[in-house]
ChimeraX commands (.cxc) that place a marker at each C-alpha (Angstrom):
marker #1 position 100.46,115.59,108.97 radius 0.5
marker #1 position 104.00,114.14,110.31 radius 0.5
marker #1 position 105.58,116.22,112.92 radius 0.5
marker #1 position 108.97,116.41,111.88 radius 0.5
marker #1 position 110.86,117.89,114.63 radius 0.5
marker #1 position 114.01,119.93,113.73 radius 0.5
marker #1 position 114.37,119.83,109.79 radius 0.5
marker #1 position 118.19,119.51,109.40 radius 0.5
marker #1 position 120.13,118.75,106.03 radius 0.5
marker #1 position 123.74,117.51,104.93 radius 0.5
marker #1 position 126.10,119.44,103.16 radius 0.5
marker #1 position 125.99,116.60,99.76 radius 0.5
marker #1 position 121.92,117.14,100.08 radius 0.5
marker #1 position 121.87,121.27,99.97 radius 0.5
marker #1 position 124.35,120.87,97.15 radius 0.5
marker #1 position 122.12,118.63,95.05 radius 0.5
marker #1 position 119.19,121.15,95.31 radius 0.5
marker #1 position 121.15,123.80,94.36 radius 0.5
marker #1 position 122.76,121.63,91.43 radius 0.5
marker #1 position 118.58,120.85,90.39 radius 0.5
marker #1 position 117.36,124.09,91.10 radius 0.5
marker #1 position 114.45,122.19,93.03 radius 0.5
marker #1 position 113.60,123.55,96.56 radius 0.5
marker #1 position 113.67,121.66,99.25 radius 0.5
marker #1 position 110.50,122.90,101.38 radius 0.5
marker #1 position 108.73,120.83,98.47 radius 0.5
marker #1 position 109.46,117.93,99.20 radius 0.5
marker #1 position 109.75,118.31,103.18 radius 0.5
marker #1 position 106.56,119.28,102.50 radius 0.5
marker #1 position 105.68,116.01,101.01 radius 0.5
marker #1 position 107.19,113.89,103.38 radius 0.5
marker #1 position 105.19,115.67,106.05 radius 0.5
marker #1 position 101.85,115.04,104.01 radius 0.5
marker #1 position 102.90,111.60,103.52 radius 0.5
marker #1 position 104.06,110.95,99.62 radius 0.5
marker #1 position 106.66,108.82,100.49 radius 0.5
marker #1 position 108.02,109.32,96.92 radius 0.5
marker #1 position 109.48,106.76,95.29 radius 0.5
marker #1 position 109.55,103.46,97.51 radius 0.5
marker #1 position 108.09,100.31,97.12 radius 0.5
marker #1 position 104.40,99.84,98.12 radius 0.5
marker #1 position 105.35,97.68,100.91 radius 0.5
marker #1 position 107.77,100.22,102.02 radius 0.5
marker #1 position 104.78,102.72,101.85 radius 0.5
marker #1 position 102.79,100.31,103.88 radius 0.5
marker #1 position 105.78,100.34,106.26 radius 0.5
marker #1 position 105.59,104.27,106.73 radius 0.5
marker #1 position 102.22,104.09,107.29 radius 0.5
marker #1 position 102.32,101.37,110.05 radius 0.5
marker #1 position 105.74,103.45,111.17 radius 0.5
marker #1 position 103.37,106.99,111.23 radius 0.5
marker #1 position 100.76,105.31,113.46 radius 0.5
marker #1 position 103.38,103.33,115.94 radius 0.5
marker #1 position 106.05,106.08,116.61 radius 0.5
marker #1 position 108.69,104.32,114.07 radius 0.5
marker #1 position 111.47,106.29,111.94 radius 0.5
marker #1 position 109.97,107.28,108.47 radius 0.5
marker #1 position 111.96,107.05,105.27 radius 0.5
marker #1 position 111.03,109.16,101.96 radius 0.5
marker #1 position 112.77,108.86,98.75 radius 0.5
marker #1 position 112.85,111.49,95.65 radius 0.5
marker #1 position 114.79,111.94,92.69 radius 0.5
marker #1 position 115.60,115.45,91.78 radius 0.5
marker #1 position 114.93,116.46,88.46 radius 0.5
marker #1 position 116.62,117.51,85.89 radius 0.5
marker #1 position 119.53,115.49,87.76 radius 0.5
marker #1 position 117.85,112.44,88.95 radius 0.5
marker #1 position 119.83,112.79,91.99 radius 0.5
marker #1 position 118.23,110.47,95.15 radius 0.5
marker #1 position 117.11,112.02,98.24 radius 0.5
marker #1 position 116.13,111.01,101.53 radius 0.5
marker #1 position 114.31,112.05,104.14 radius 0.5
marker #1 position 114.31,110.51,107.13 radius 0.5
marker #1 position 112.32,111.47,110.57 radius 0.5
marker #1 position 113.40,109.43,113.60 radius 0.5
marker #1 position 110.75,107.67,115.73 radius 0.5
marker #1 position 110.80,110.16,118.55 radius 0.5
marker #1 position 109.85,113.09,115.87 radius 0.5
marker #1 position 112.79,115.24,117.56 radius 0.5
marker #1 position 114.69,115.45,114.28 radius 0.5
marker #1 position 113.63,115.06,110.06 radius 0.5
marker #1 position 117.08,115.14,108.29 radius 0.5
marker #1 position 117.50,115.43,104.45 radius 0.5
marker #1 position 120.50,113.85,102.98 radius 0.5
marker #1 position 122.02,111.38,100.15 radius 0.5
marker #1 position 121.81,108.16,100.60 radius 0.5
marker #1 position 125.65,107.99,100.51 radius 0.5
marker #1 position 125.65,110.06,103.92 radius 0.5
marker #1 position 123.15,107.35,105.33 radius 0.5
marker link #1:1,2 radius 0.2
marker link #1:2,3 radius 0.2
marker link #1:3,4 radius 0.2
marker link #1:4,5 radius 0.2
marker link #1:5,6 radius 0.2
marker link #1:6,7 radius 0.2
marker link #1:7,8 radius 0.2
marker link #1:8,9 radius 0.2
marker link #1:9,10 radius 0.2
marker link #1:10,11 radius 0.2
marker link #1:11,12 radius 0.2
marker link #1:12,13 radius 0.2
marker link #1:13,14 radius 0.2
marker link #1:14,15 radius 0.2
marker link #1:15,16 radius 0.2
marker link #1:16,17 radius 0.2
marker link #1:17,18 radius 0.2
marker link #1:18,19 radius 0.2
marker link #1:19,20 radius 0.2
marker link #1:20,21 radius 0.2
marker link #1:21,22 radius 0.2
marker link #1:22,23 radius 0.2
marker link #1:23,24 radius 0.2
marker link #1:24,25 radius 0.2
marker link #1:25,26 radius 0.2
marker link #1:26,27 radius 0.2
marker link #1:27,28 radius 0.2
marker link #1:28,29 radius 0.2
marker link #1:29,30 radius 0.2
marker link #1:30,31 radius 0.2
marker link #1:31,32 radius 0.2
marker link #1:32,33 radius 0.2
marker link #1:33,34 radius 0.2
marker link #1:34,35 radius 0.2
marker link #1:35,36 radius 0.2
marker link #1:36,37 radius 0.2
marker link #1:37,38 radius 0.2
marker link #1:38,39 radius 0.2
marker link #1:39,40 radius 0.2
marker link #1:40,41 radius 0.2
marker link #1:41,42 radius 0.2
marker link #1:42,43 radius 0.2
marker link #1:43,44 radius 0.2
marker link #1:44,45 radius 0.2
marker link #1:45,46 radius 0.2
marker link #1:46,47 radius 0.2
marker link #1:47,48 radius 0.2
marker link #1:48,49 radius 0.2
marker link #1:49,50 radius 0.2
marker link #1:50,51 radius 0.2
marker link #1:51,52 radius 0.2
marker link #1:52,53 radius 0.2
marker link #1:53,54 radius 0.2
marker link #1:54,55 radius 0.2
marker link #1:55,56 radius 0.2
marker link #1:56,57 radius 0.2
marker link #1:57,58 radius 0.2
marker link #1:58,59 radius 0.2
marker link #1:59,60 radius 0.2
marker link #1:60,61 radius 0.2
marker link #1:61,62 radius 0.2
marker link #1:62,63 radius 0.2
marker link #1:63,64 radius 0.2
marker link #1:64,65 radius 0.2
marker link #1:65,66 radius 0.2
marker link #1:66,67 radius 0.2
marker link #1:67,68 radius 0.2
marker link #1:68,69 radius 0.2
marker link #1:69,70 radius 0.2
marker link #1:70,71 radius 0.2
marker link #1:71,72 radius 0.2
marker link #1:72,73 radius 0.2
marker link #1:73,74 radius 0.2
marker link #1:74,75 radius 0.2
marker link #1:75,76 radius 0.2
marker link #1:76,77 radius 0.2
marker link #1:77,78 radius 0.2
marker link #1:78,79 radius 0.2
marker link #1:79,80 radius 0.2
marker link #1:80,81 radius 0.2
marker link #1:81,82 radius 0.2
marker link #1:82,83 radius 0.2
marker link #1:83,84 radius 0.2
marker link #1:84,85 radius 0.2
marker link #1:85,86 radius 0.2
marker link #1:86,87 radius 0.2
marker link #1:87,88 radius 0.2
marker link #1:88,89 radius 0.2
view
């Protein structure tokens, strides 16, 4: 499982949640377990190698009903996983 450090989120990310009605631990939860979500499979591969080499991780999810994107991102160090939209990349 992916140590994620201090799980922080933005203001536009807690907003879309509570617009979806999805929670959030779920997919944290995911990220940590490894479903990447919706990326390439290259950009899977890339987590993986990213997971075993101390590299930033990048997850992607679309929030139903909305089909709002989401990412999560935890930097290389594993001090910090932050959940935001991409917009507030």
């Amino acid at each position: 499982m992916l140590e994620l450090g201090k799980v922080v989120a933005t203001k536009g990310a807690i907003g879309a949640f509570d617009d979806s009605g999805e929670n959030p631990v779920t997919y944290i939860t995911r990220h940590a377990k490894g479903d990447w979500g919706d990326l390439q499979t290259a950009d899977k591969e890339a987590n993986e190698y990213a997971v075993a080499n101390g590299l930033r991780v990048l997850s992607v999810y679309f929030l139903p009903p909305t089909n709002v994107k989401i990412y999560i991102i935890t930097e290389w160090d594993r001090s910090v996983t932050t959940v935001l939209l991409p917009d507030e990349y």
